[in-house]
SERO-4910 file (N, C-alpha, C, O; in steps of 0.05 Angstrom, whole numbers):
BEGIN
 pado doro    nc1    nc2    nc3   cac1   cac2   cac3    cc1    cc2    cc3    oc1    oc2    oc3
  Unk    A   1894   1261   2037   1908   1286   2044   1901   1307   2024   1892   1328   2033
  Unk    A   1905   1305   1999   1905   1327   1983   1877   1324   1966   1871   1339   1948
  Unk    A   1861   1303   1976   1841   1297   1962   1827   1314   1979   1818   1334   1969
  Unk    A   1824   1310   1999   1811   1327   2018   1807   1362   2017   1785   1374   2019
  Unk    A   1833   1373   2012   1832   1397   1996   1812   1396   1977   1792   1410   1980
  Unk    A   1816   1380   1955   1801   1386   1931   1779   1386   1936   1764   1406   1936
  Unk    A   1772   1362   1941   1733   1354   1958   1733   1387   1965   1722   1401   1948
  Unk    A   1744   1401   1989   1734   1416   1996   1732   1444   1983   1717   1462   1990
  Unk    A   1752   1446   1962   1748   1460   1947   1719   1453   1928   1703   1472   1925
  Unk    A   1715   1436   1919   1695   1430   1905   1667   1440   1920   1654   1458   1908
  Unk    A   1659   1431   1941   1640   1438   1954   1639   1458   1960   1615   1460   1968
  Unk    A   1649   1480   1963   1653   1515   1964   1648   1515   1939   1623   1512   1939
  Unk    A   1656   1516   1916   1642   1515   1892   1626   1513   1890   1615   1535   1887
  Unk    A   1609   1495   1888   1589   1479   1891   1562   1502   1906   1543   1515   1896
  Unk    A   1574   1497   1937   1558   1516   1953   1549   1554   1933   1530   1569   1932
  Unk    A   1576   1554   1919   1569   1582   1904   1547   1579   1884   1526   1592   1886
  Unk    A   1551   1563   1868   1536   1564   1841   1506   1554   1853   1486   1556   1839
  Unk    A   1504   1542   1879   1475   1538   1888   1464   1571   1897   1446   1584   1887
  Unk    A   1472   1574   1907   1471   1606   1909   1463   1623   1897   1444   1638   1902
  Unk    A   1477   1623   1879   1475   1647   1852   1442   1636   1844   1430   1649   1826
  Unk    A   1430   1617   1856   1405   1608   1846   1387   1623   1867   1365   1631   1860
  Unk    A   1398   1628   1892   1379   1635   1912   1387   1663   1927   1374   1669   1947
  Unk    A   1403   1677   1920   1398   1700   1917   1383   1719   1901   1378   1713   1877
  Unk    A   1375   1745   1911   1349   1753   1900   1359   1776   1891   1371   1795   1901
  Unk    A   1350   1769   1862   1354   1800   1837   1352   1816   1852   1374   1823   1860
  Unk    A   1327   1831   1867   1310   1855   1879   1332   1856   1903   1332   1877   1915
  Unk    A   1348   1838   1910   1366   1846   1935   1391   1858   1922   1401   1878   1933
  Unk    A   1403   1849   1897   1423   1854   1882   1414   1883   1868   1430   1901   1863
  Unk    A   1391   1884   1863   1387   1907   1844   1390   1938   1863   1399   1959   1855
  Unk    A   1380   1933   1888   1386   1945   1912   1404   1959   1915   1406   1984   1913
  Unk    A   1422   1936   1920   1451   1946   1927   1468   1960   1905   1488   1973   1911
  Unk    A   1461   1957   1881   1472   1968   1860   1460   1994   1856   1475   2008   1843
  Unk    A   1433   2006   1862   1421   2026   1869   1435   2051   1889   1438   2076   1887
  Unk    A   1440   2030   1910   1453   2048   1933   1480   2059   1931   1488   2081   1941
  Unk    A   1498   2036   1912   1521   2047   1907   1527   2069   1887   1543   2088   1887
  Unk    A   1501   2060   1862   1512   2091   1844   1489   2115   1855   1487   2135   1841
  Unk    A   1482   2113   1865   1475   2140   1877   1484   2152   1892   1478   2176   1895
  Unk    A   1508   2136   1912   1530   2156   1935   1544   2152   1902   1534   2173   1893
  Unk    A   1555   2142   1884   1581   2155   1867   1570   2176   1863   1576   2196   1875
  Unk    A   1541   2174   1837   1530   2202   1826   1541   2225   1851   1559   2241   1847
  Unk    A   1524   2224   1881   1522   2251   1894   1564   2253   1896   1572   2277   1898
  Unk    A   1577   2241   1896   1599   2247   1903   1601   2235   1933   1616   2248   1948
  Unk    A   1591   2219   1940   1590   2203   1967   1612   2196   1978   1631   2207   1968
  Unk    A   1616   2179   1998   1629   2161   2003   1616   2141   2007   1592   2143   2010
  Unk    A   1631   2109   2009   1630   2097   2013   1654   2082   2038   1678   2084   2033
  Unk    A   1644   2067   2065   1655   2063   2084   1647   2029   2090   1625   2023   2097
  Unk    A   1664   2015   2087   1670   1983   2096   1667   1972   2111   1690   1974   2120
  Unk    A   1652   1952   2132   1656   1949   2153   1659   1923   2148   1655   1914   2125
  Unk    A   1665   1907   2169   1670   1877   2170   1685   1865   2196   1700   1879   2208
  Unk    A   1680   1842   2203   1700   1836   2231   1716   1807   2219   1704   1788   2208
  Unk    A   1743   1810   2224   1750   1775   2217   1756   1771   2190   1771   1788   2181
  Unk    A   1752   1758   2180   1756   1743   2148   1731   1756   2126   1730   1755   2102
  Unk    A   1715   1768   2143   1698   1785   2128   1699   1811   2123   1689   1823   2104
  Unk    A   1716   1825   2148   1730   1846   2142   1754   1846   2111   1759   1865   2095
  Unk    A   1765   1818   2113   1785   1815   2093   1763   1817   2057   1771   1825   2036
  Unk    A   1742   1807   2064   1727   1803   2033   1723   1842   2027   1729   1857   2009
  Unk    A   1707   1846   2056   1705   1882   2050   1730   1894   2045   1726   1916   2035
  Unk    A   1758   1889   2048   1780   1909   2037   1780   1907   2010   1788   1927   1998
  Unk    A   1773   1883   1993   1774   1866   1970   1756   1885   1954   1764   1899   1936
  Unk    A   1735   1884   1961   1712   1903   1949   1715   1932   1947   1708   1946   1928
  Unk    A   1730   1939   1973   1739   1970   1978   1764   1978   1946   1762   1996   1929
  Unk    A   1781   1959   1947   1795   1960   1927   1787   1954   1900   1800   1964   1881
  Unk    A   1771   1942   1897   1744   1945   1867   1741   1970   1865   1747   1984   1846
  Unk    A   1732   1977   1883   1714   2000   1880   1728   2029   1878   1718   2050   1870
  Unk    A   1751   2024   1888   1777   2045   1886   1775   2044   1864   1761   2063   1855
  Unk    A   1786   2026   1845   1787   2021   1818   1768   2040   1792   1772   2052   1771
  Unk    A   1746   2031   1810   1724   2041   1792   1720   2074   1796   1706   2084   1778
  Unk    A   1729   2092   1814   1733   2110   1821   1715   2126   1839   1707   2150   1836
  Unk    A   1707   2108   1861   1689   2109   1885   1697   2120   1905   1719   2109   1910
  Unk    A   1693   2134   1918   1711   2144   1941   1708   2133   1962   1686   2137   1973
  Unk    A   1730   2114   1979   1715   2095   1983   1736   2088   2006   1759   2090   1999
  Unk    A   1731   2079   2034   1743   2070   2054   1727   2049   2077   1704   2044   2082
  Unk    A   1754   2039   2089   1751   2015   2106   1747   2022   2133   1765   2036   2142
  Unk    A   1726   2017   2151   1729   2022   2175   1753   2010   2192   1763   1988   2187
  Unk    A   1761   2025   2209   1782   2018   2222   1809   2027   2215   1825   2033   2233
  Unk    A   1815   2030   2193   1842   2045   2183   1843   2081   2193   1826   2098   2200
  Unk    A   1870   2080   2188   1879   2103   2205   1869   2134   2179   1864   2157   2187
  Unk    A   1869   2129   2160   1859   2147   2143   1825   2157   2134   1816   2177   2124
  Unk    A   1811   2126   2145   1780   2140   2146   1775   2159   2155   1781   2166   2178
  Unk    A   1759   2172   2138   1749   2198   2154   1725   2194   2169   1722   2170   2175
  Unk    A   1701   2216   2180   1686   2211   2188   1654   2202   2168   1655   2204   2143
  Unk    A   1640   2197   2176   1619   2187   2158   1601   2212   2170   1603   2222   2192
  Unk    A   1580   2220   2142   1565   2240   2147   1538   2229   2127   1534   2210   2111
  Unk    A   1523   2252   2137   1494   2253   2112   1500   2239   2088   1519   2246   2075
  Unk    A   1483   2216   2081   1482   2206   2051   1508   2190   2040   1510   2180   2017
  Unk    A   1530   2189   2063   1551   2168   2062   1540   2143   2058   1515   2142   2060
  Unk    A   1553   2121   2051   1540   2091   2047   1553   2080   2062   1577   2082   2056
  Unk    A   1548   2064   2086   1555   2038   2102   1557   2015   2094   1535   2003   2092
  Unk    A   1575   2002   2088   1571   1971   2074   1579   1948   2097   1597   1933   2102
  Unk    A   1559   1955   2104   1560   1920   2135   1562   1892   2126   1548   1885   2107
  Unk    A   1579   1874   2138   1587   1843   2118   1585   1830   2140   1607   1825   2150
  Unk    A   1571   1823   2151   1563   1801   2180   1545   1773   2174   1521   1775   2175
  Unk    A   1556   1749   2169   1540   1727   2163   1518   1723   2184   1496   1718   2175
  Unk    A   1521   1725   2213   1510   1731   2234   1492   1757   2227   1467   1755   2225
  Unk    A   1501   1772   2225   1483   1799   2226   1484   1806   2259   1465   1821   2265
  Unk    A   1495   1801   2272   1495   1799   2302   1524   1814   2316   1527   1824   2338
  Unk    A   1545   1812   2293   1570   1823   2307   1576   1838   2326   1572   1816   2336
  Unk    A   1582   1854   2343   1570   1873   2357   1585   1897   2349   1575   1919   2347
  Unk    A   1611   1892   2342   1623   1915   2323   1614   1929   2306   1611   1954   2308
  Unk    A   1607   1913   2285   1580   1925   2253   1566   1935   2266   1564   1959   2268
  Unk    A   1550   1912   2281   1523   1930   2288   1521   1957   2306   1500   1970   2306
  Unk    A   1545   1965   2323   1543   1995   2324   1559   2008   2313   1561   2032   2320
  Unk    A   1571   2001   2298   1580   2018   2270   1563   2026   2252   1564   2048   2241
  Unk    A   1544   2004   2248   1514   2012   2226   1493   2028   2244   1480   2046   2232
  Unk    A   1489   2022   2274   1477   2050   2292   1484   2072   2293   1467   2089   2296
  Unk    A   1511   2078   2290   1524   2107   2293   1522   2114   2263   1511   2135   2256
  Unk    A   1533   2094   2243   1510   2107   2215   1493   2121   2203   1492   2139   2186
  Unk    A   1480   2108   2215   1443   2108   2216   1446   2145   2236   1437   2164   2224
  Unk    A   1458   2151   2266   1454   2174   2265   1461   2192   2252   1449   2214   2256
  Unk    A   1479   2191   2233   1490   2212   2223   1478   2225   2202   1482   2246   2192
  Unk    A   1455   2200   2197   1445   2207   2167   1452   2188   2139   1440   2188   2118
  Unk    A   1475   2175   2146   1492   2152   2125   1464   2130   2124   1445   2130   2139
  Unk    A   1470   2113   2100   1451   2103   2098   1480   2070   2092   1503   2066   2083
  Unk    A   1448   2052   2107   1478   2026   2109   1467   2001   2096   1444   1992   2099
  Unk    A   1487   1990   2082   1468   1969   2058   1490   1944   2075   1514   1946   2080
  Unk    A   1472   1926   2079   1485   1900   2094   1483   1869   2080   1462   1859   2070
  Unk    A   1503   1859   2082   1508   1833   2066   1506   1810   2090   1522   1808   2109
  Unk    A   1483   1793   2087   1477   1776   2117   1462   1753   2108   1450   1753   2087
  Unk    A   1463   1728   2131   1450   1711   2120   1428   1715   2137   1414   1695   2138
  Unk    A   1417   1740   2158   1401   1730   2167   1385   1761   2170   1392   1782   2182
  Unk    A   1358   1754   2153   1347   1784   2150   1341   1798   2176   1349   1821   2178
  Unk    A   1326   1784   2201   1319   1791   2221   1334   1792   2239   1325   1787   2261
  Unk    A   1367   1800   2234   1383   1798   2252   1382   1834   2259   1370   1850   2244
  Unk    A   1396   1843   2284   1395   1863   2284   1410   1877   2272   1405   1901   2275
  Unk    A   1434   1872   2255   1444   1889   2229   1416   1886   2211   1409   1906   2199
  Unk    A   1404   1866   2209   1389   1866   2185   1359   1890   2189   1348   1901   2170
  Unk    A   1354   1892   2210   1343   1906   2229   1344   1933   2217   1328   1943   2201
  Unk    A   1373   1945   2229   1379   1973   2227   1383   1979   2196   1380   2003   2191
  Unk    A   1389   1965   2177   1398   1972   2149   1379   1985   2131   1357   1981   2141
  Unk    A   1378   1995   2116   1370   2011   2095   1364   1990   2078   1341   1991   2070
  Unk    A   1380   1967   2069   1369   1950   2047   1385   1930   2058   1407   1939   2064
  Unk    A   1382   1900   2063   1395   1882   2058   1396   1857   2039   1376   1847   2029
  Unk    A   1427   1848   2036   1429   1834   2015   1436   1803   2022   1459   1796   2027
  Unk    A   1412   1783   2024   1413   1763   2031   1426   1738   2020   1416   1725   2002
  Unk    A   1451   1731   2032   1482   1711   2023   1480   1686   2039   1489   1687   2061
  Unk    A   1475   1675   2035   1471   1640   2035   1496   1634   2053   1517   1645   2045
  Unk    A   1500   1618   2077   1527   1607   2086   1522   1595   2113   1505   1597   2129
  Unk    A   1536   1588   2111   1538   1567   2145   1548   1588   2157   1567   1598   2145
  Unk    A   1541   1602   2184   1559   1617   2206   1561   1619   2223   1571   1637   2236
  Unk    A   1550   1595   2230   1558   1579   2264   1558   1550   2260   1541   1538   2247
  Unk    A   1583   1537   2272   1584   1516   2281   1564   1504   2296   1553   1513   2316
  Unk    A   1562   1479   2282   1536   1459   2296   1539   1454   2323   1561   1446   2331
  Unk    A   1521   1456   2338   1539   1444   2371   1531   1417   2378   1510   1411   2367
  Unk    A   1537   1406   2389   1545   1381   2392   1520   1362   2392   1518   1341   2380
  Unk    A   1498   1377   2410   1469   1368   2419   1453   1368   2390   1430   1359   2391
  Unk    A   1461   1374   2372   1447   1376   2345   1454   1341   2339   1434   1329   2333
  Unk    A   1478   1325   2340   1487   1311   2322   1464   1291   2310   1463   1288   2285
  Unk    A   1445   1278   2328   1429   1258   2325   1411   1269   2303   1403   1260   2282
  Unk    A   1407   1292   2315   1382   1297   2288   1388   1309   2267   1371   1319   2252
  Unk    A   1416   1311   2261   1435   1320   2234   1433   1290   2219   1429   1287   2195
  Unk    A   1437   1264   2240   1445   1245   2229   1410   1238   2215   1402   1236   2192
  Unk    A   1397   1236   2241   1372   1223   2218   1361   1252   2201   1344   1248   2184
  Unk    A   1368   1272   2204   1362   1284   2178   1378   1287   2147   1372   1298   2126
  Unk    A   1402   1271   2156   1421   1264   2124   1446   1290   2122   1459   1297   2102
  Unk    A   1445   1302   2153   1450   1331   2141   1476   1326   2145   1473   1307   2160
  Unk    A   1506   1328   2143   1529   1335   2146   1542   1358   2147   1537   1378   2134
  Unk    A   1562   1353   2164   1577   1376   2175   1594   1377   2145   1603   1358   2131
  Unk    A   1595   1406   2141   1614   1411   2112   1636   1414   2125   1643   1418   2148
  Unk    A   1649   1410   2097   1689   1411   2099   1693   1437   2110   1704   1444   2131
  Unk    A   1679   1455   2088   1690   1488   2101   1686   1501   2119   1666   1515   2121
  Unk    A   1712   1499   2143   1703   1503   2171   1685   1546   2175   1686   1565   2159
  Unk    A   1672   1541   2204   1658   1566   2211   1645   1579   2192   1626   1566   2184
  Unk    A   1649   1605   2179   1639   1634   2165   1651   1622   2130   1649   1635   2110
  Unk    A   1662   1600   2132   1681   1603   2097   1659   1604   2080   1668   1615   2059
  Unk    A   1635   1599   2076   1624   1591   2057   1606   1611   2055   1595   1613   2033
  Unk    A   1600   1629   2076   1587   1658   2071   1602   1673   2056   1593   1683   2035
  Unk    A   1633   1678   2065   1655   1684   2065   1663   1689   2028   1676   1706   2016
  Unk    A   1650   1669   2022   1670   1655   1997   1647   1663   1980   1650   1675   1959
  Unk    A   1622   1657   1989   1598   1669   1973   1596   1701   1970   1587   1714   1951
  Unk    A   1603   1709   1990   1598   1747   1994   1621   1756   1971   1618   1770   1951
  Unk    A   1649   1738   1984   1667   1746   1951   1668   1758   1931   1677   1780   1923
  Unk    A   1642   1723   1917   1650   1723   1890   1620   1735   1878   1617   1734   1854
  Unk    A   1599   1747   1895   1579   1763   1898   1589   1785   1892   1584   1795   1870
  Unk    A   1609   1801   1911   1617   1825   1907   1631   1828   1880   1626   1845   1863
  Unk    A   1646   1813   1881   1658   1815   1845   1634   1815   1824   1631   1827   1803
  Unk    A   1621   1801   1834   1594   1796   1809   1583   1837   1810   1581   1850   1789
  Unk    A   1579   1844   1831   1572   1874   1832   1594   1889   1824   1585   1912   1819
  Unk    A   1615   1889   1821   1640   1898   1810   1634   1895   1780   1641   1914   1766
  Unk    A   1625   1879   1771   1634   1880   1740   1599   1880   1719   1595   1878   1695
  Unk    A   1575   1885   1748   1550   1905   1740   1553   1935   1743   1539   1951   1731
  Unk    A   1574   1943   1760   1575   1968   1763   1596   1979   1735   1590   2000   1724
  Unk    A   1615   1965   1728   1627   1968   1706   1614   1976   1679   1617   1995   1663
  Unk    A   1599   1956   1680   1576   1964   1659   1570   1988   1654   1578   2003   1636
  Unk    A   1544   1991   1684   1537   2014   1690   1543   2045   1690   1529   2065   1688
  Unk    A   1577   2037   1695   1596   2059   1698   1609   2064   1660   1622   2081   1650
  Unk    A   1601   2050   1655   1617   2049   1622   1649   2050   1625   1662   2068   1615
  Unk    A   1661   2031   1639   1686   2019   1639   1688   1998   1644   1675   1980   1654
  Unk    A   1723   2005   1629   1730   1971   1617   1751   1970   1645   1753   1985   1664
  Unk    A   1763   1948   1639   1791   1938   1648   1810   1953   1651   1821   1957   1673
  Unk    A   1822   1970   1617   1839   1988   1627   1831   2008   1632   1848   2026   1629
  Unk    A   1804   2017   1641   1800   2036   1666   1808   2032   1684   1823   2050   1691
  Unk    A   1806   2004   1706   1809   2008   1719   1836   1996   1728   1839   1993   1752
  Unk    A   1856   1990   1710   1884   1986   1710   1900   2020   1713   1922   2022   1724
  Unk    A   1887   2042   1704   1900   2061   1706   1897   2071   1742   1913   2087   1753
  Unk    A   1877   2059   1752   1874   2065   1777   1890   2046   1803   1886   2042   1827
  Unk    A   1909   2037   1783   1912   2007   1801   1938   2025   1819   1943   2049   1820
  Unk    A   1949   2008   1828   1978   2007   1843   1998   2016   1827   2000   2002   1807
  Unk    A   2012   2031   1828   2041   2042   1813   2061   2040   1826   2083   2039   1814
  Unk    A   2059   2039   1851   2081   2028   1877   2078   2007   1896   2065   2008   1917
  Unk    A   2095   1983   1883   2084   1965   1900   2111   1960   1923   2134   1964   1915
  Unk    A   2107   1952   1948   2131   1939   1964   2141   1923   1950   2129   1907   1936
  Unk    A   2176   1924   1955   2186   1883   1939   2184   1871   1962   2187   1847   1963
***
């Protein structure tokens, strides 16, 4: 019962730190490019995501608040519109969503430029993007007709069901760019504690 948790906690771990081996500097260096150059011009920055990946992009949106990015989620009632030299940040393990991907088309007309987090370069988000940043994860379930040749290939179905392990990698990725941009930005912590929440709901 509770071992099972852990196992599966372990192997999401696990799955990360293999990662961090096979993600590519030149994809990371990228995206860190794209972001301080909408801060420098005074940009925005706009979130997209569908699902549990939408939930990692609010995560990041709120980093980046922090850091003092101007910076919004697609879908909320306060985004504004996206224009010339805005930044698109697309989060689709698929790269296929159909949401993102014409959210990153209507992008792309306006002139915004859209940096996408995907496991699959030749997907059609990966397609339309400006730079993509290639994240390691399972994001489809195996279907059934696979099983035999999973079995004689040694492969197993992981604990962490669907998108978790893209999911969980894009995360603790984005935090990793959270605290290069820190750097970059020459702030600490209580920088970005002065930017935090001062009203919270009880």
């Amino acid at each position: 019962m509770a071992k099972t948790a852990l196992k599966a906690m372990k192997e999401i771990a696990e799955f990360i730190l293999k990662s961090s081996h096979l993600i590519n500097t030149g994809d990371i260096d990228g995206a860190l490019h794209l972001l301080m150059e909408t801060y420098r011009m005074g940009k925005k920055v706009v979130i997209c995501g569908a699902g549990r990946s939408g939930l990692v992009g609010k995560a990041f949106a709120m980093r980046l608040m922090h850091l003092g990015f101007s910076v919004y989620v697609l879908g909320e009632t306060i985004t504004p519109s996206v224009n010339k030299n805005d930044l698109l940040v697309a989060i689709s393990g698929s790269g296929s969503t159909e949401l993102i991907v014409a959210a990153a088309r209507m992008a792309k007309r306006t002139g915004a430029k859209v940096l996408a987090f995907t496991s699959y370069r030749d997907s059609p988000l990966g397609e339309i993007a400006d730079h993509v940043v290639f994240v390691p994860g399972r994001t489809k379930v195996s279907v059934e007709r696979d099983y035999f040749a999973r079995q004689i290939l040694g492969l197993h179905e992981p604990l962490a069901p669907l998108g978790t392990l893209f999911e969980n990698t894009t995360m603790a990725l984005l935090d990793g760019l959270i605290t290069e941009l820190m750097k970059k930005l020459g702030k600490n912590e209580k920088d970005l504690k002065k930017r935090h929440a001062n009203i919270e709901l009880p």
